[in-house]
N, C-alpha and C positions, 0 to 999 in steps of 0.2 A: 563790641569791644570794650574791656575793661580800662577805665582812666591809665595813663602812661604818668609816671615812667614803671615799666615791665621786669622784676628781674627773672632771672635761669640762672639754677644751679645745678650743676653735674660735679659729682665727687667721682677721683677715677682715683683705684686700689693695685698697688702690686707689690709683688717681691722682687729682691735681683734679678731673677731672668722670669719671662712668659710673660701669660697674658697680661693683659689689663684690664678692667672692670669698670665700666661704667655703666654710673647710678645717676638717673634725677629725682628716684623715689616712687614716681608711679606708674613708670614705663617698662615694660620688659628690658633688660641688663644687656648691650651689647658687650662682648669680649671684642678687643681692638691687639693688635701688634701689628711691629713696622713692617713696612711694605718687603715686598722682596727686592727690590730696588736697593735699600738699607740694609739687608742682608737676614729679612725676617723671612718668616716660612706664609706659603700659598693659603689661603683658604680664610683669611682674616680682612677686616675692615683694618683698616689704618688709620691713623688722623686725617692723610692729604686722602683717602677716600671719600672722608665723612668730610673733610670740607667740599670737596667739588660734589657730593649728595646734598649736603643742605642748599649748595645753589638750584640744582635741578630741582628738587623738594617744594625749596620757596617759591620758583618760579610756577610752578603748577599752582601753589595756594594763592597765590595774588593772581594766576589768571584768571582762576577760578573765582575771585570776588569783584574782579571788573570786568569780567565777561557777565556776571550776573547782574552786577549796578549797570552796563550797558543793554544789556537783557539780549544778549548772541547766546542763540541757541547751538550747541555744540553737542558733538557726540564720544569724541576720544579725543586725548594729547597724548601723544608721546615725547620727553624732553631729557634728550640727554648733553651733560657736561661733561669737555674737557678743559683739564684744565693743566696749565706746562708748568712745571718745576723744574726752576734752572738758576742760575747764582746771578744776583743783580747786584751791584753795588757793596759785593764781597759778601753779602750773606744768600743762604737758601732762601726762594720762596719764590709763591706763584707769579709770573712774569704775565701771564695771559688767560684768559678761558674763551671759552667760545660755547654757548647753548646755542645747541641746535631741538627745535621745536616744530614738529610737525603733528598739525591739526585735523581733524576729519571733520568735516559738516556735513549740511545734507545741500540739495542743488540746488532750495531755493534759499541759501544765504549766502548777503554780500562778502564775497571774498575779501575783498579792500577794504570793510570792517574789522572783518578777522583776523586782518592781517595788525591791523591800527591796535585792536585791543592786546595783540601777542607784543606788542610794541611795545604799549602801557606797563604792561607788567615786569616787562624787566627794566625797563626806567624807574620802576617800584617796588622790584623784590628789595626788603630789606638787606636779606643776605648781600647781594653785588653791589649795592648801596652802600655797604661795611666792609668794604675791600678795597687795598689800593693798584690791584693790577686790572689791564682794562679787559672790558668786557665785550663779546662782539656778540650777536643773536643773529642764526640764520633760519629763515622761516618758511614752513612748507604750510597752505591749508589746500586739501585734498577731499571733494568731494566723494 
């Protein structure tokens, strides 16, 4: 890891109405508009998408560096977020998430390892670390 502190920068581009374009420079460009919820059209990332993705996202990249510094051998994760938008204290925003993480191993690893390291990481995803609605994690490892 490079010394801290880390910036990121994303430039997002539009006009009056449509998409939105964002840029960090050396990543393919996602196009983002409001959800359908906000009265935007099907088939688009959203912002409240791309927040509750950068949880799921982060939570695999840090389990994946303490399952390695733990040295748990693993085969698949699959980890999805929800996350609730709903009006707190008269403004919008996320009230809750909840990842759900379910692990594959093979038969001869300790489950209650597995389970401790899936623990670790979202005590350590940065993303839910930079958030102020709480966070719940529910966990499956399935051999």
């Amino acid at each position: 890891m490079q010394p801290l502190p880390h910036n990121y920068v994303v430039t997002a581009r539009s006009q009056q109405e449509g998409d939105i374009v964002l840029d960090q420079g050396s990543a393919t460009r996602l196009i983002s508009n409001a959800p359908p919820g906000f009265g935007g059209p099907e088939g688009y990332w959203s912002p409240e998408d791309l927040f509750v993705g950068a949880v799921a996202d982060c939570f695999i990249l840090t389990f994946r560096a303490i399952a390695r510094a733990s040295k748990l051998e693993w085969q698949a994760l699959e980890c999805s977020a929800d996350g609730v938008l709903d009006k707190a204290d008269g403004k919008l925003q996320f009230t809750g998430l909840t990842i759900k993480a379910a692990l594959t191993v093979s038969a001869d690893v300790d489950a209650a390892k597995a389970e401790r390291v899936l623990h670790k990481a979202e005590e350590n995803c940065l993303v839910t670390n930079s958030m102020k609605c709480p966070v719940s994690l529910e966990v499956t490892v399935r051999n």
